[in-house]
C-alpha positions as CSV (number, residue, x, y, z in Angstrom):
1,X,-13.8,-13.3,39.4
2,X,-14.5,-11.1,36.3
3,X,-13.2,-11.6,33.3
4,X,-11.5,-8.4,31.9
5,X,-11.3,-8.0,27.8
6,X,-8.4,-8.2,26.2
7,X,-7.4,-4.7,25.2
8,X,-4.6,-5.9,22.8
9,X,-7.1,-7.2,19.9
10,X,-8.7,-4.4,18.5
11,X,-12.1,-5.6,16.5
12,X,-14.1,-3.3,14.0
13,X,-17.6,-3.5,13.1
14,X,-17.9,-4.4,9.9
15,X,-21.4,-2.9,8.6
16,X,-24.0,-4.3,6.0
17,X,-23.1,-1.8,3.7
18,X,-19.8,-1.4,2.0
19,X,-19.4,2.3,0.5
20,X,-18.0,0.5,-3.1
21,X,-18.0,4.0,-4.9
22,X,-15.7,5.5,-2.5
23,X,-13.5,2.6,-1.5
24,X,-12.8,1.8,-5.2
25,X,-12.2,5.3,-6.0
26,X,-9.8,6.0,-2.8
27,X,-8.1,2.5,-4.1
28,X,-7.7,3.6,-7.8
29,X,-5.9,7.1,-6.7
30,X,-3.8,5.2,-3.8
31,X,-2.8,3.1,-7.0
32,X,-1.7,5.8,-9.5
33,X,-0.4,8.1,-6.6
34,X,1.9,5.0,-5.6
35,X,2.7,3.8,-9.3
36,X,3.4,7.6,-10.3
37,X,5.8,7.9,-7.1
38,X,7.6,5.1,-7.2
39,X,8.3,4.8,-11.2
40,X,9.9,8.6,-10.7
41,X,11.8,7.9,-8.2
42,X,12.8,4.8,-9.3
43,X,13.5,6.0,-12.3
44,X,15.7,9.1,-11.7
45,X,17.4,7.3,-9.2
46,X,18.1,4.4,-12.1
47,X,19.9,7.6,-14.3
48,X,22.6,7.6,-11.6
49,X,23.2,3.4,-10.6
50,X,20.5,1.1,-11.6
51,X,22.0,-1.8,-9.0
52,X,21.0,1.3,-6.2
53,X,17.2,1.8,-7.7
54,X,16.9,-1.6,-6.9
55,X,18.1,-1.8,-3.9
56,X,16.2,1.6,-2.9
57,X,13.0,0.3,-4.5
58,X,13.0,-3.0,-2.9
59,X,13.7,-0.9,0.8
60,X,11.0,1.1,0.1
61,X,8.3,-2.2,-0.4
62,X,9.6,-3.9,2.5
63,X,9.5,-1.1,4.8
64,X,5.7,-0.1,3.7
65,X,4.7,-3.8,4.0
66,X,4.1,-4.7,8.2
67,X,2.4,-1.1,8.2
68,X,0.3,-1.6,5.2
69,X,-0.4,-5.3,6.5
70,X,-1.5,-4.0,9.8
71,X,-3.8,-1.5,8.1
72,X,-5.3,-3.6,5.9
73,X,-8.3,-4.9,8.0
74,X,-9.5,-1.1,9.4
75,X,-12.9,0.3,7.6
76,X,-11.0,3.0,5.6
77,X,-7.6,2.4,5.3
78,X,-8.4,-0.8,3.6
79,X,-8.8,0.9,0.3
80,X,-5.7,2.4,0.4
81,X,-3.7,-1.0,1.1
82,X,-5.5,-2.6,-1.9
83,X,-4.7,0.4,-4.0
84,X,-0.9,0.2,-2.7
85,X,-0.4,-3.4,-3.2
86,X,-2.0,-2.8,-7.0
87,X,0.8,0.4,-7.6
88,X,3.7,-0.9,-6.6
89,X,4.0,-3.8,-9.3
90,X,2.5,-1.7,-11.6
91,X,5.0,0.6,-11.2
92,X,8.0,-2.1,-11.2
93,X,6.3,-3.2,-14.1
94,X,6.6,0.5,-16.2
95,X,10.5,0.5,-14.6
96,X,11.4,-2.8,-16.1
97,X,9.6,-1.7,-19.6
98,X,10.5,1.7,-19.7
């Protein structure tokens, strides 16, 4: 009887070399890109109810999450998780101070 793989569980090759210069610099503009997006939106939206920036804000986190946490072991698309998970507190962060 043969044993057939399981096609469900994707794996990735994960080589010696990690390309630092370009996965760093694909996180740091995934990070400002997200922190720049979300503190205008949250904060024009916070000009007509604050109570519905919130609630907007917080939709917008938890519908990114699963499909950012799915992403975040893949070769490329790793960088942009790390950046995203950096933005988006930053950004709360520059709401709640600004």
């Amino acid at each position: 009887m043969q044993v057939l793989p399981n096609r469900n569980r994707v794996s990735y090759a994960t080589s010696a070399r990690t390309p630092w210069f370009t996965g760093v610099s694909l996180a740091v503009f995934s990070a400002t890109f997200v922190t720049v997006a979300m503190v205008t939106f949250s904060s024009e939206l916070a000009r007509i109810d604050v109570p519905l920036a919130v609630l907007l804000s917080t939709v917008v986190v938890a519908g990114l999450t699963p499909t950012l946490w799915r992403l975040r072991n893949r070769p490329i698309w790793r960088w942009i998780v790390y950046g995203t998970a950096v933005g988006f507190p930053v950004a709360w962060t520059m709401v709640l101070l600004g």
